[in-house]
N, C-alpha and C positions, 0 to 999 in steps of 0.2 A: 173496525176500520181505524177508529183514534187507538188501536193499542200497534194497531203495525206503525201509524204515524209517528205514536213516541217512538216505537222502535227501531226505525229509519233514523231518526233525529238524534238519540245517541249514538249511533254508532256512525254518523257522519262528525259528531262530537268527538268520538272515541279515533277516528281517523285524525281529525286534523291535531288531539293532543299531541298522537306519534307523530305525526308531519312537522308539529313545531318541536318535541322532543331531537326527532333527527336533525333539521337547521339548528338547531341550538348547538348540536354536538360538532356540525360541521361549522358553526363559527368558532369553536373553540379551536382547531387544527388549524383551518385556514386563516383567520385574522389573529390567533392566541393571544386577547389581549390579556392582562395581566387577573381585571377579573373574572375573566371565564374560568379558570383554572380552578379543580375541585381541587379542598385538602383532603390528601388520599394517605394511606401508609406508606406507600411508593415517596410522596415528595417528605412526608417527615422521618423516613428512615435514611434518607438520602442528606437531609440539612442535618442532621445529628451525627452521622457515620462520615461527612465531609463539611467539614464548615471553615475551610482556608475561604481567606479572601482573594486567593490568587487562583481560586477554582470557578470554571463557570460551566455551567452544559445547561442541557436541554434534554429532553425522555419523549418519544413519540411512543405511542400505544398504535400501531401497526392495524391489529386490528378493529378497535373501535375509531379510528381516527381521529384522536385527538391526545394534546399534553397532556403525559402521563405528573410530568415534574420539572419544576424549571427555576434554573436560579442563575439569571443568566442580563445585569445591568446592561438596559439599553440593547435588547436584541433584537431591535428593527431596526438597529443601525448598522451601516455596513462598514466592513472592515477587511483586512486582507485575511484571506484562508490559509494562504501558500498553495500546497501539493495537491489541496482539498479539490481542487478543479479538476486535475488531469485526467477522471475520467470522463469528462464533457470534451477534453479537448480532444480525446480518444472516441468516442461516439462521432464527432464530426468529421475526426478523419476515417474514420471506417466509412462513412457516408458518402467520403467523395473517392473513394479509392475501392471501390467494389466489395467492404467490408473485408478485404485485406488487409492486415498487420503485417510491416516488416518484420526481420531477424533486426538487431544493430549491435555490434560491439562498440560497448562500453571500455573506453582507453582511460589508463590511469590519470587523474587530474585532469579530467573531465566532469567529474560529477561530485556530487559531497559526499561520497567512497575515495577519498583518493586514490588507492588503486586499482578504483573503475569496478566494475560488476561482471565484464569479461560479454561472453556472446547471449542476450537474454531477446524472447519473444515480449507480446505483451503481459500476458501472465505475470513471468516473472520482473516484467518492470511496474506492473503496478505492485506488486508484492514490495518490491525492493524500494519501492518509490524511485527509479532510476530518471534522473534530469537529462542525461544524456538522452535515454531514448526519447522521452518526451518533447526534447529541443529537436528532433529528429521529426517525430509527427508536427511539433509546431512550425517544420520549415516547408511542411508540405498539405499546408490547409492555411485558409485565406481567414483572418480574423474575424469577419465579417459574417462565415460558416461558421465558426466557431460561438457567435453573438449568438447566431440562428437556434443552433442545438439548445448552450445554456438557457434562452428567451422559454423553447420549447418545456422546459424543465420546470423550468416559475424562475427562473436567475436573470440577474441584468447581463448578465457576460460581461467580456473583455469590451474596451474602447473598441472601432473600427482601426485605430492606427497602432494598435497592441502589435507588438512585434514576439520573435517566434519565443522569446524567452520569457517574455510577459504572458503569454499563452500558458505555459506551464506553470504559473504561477508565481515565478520569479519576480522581486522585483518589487512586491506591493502592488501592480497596477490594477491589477484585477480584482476588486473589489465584491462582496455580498454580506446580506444579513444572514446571523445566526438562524433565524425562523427560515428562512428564503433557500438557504443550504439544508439544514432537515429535510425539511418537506423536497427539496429535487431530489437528495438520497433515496430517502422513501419513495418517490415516482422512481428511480434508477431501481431502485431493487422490484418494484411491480412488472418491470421490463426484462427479467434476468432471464429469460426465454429468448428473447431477438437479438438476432447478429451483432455481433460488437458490441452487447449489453454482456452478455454469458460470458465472456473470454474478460471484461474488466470484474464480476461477480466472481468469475474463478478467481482474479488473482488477488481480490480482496479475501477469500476463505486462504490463498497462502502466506498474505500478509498478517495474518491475526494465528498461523500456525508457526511461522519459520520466515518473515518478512520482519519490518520495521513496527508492525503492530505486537510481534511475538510476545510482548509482555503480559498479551491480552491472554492468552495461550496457557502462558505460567502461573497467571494466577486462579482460569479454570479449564482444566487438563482436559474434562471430559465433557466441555462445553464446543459445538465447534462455533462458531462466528466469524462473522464476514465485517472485518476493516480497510481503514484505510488512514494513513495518517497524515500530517503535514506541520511545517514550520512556517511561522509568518513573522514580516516587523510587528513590533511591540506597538500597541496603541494606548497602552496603559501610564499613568507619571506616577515614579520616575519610570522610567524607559529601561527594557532589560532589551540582553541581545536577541530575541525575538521570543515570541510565544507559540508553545507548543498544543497542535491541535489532533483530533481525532474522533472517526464515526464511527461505530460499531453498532451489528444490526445481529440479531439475536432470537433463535438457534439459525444455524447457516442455511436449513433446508425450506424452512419457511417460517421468516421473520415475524419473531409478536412484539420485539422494542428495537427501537436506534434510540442510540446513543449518540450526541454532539457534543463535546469536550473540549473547551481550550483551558491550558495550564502558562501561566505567568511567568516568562522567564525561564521554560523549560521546552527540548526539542519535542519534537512528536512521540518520539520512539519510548522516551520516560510520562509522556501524559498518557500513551496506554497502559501503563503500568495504575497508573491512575483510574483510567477507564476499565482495568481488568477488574482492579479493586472491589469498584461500583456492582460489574455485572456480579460479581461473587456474590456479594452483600444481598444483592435484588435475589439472585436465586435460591438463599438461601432463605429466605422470609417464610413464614408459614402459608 
């Protein structure tokens, strides 16, 4: 009888080590304070292979949940993403419109294409990151659904008086933390099965082929990945004309890292070039 008792007693022991093992792992994703973080190969191949001061990201390990690698001052503070939104603002209006996407043409000097992107679905405006479409869905969902969705995500959202341009990320006003946008990606891509999740997932796998992520593309050919990129004001001094951001979540068919990237004084479209760099580097590791 006392050997089965010891033997009950370890193995209620041997339960709660794994029980505090897994809370430990899940404060490292959800709170990531600076010392949960292991030193892995991942974060010192990454501070070695990129060490500008005007780089910053973040690495989610997809499937153990939690930071892979992070060098990233001050990423519980929020700051403008830019384009980084528009797939939340596109989940809300699919929400309120029957999970319907317009058509919209895109007219010259309308968007940061000056001459415009021509007739594109959603697909190819999240690929394209097109402003026109998206000021298009921001004039037809209510700010306030749009709070709802990003809330839904772990994001603060937009103000309730965010107007249709601010929605899209225009503007500044829309504000998140670095950790706070990861981790909603990472929830977006757990989603990439349900309506109006699948169709922004498609067009982030054409964003990182033949989109404004394509750098990611070029620099691994026979990687596929799913981006998404964006421009924001600069919050850095001195001040450049904005800083360029970008996620990437990696291989496209079922993700094992995102990637969070903003670059200093550079648009989106060259911080993937950046972000391609990285995932080259990562997959080449032994």
């Amino acid at each position: 009888m006392k050997l089965i008792v010891k033997r009950v007693l370890l193995c209620a022991l041997l339960m709660v080590s794994i029980w505090e093992g897994f809370c430990l792992e899940q404060t490292q994703y959800v709170n990531g304070r600076a010392s949960d973080l292991p030193t892995t190969n991942i974060s010192i191949l990454l501070s070695r292979n990129f060490p500008s001061p005007d780089l910053s990201y973040i690495l989610l390990d997809l499937q153990n949940h939690s930071w892979a690698a992070r060098n990233w001052e001050r990423s519980g503070s929020a700051v403008p993403v830019g384009s980084l939104v528009k797939p939340f603002l596109a989940i809300a209006y699919a929400r309120s419109h029957r999970y319907k996407f317009p058509e919209h043409t895109c007219l010259p000097r309308t968007c940061w294409l000056p001459r415009g992107h021509g007739r594109v679905g959603i697909v190819q405006a999240v690929a394209l990151s097109c402003n026109s479409y998206f000021l298009k869905l921001g004039t037809g969902v209510e700010a306030r659904e749009v709070r709802d969705v990003a809330r839904e995500y772990g994001l603060r959202g937009p103000p309730t008086t965010a107007n249709a341009k601010a929605l899209t990320g225009q503007s500044g006003v829309w504000i998140e933390t670095p950790e706070a946008l990861a981790r909603a990606y990472a929830e977006l891509l757990s989603r990439r099965s349900q309506p109006g999740v699948s169709q922004i997932t498609d067009g982030m796998r054409e964003s990182a082929a033949r989109g404004t992520a394509s750098q990611i593309g070029t620099e691994v050919p026979r990687l596929r990945v799913l981006a998404k990129t964006g421009t924001a004001p600069c919050t850095h001094t001195p001040r450049a004309p904005g800083d360029g951001f970008v996620v990437a979540a990696w291989p496209a068919e079922s993700p094992h890292y995102l990637l969070l990237v903003r670059e200093h004084g550079r648009p989106g479209a060259l911080a993937a070039r950046t972000a391609g760099r990285m995932i080259r580097d990562l997959e080449q590791q032994p």
